[in-house]
C-alpha positions as CSV (number, residue, x, y, z in Angstrom):
1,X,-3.5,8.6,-2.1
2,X,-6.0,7.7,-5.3
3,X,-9.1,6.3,-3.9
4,X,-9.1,4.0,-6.9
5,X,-5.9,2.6,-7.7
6,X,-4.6,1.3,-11.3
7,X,-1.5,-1.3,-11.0
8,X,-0.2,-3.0,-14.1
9,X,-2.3,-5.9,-14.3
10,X,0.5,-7.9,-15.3
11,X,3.2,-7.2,-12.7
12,X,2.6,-8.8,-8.7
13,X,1.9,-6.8,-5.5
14,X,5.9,-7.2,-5.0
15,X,6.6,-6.1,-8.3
16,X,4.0,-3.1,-8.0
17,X,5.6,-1.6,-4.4
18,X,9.1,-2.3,-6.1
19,X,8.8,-0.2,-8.7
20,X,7.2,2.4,-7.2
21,X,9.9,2.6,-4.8
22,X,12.5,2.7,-7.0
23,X,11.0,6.0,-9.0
24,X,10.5,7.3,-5.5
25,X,13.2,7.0,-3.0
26,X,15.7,8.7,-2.8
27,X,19.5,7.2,-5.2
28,X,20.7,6.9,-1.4
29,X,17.8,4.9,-0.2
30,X,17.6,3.1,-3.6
31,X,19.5,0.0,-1.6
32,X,17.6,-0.5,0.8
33,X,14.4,-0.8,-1.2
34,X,13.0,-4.4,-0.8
35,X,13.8,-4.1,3.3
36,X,11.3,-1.5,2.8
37,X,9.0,-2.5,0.4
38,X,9.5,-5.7,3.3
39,X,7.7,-3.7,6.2
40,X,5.4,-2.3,4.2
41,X,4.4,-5.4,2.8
42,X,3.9,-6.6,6.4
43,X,2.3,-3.9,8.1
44,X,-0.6,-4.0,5.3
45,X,-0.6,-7.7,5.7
46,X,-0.2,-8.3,1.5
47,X,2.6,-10.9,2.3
48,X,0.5,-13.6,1.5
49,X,-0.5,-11.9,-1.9
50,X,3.0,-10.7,-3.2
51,X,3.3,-13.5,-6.2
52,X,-0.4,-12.4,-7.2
53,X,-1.1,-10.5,-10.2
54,X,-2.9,-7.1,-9.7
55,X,-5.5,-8.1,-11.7
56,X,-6.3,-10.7,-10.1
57,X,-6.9,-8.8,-6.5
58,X,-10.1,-8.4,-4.3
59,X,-11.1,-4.5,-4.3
60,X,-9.6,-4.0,-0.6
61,X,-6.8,-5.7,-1.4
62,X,-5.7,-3.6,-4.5
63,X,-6.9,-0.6,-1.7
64,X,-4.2,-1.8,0.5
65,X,-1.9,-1.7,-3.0
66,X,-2.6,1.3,-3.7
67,X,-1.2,2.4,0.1
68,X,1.4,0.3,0.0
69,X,2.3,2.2,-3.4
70,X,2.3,5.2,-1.8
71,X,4.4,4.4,1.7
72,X,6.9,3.4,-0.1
73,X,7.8,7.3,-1.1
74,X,8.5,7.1,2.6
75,X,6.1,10.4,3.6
76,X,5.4,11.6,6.5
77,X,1.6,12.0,6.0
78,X,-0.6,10.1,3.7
79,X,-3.9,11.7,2.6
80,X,-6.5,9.3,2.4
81,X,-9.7,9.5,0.4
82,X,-12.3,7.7,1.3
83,X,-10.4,4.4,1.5
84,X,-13.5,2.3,2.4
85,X,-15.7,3.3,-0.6
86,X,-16.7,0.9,-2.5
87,X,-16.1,-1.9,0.2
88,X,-18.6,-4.2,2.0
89,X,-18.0,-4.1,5.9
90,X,-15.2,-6.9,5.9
91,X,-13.0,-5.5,3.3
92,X,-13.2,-2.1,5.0
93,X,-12.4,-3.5,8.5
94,X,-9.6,-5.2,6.2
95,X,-8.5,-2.0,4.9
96,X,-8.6,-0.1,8.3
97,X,-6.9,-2.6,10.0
98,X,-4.1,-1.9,7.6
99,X,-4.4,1.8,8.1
100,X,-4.2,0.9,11.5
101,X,-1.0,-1.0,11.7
102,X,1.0,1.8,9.4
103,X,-0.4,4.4,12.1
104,X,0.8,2.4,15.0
105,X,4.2,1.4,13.5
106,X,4.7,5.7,13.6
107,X,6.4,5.5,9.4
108,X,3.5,7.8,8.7
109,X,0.5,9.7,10.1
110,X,-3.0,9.2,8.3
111,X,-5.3,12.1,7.3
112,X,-8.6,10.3,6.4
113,X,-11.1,12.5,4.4
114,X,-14.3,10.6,4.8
């Protein structure tokens, strides 16, 4: 995972994880790709956010973006670097609790380099 991530400043969160899923996932999985993009979505808490345009996002929430872009591919283990640089101490307890919720939820094991 980027520790900086660049979204089309023109497209939504929704729009963003959509997309990226689609060039990911497998043809077979293809249909299934805004349930998924759904969970994600909720486990990272960006609900609230997914009309908003990416240039228009906080720095932890385009962090939690740029994980969401990345779950989406559906891996089993995300690399993570440094995903709190950059951030005061609320949007890195933001961020983390994100982390958190993907780690619980068992779609994906976290390797934070830190």
């Amino acid at each position: 995972m980027e520790q900086f991530g660049v979204h089309d400043e023109y497209s939504t969160v929704k729009e963003s994880l959509l997309f990226s899923a689609h060039l990911r996932l497998d043809s077979d999985q293809v249909s299934k790709a805004n349930e998924f993009v759904g969970e994600i979505m909720e486990l990272l808490e960006l609900n609230r956010i997914s009309g908003s345009v990416c240039k228009s996002l906080s720095v932890e929430e385009n962090k939690k973006l740029t994980i969401g872009v990345e779950m989406v591919a559906n891996p089993s283990v995300l690399f993570a670097d440094e995903p709190t640089s950059g951030l005061d101490a609320r949007g890195a307890a933001i961020v983390m609790q994100g982390i958190k919720n993907v780690a619980r939820s068992g779609k994906c094991t976290f390797e934070l380099l830190m």
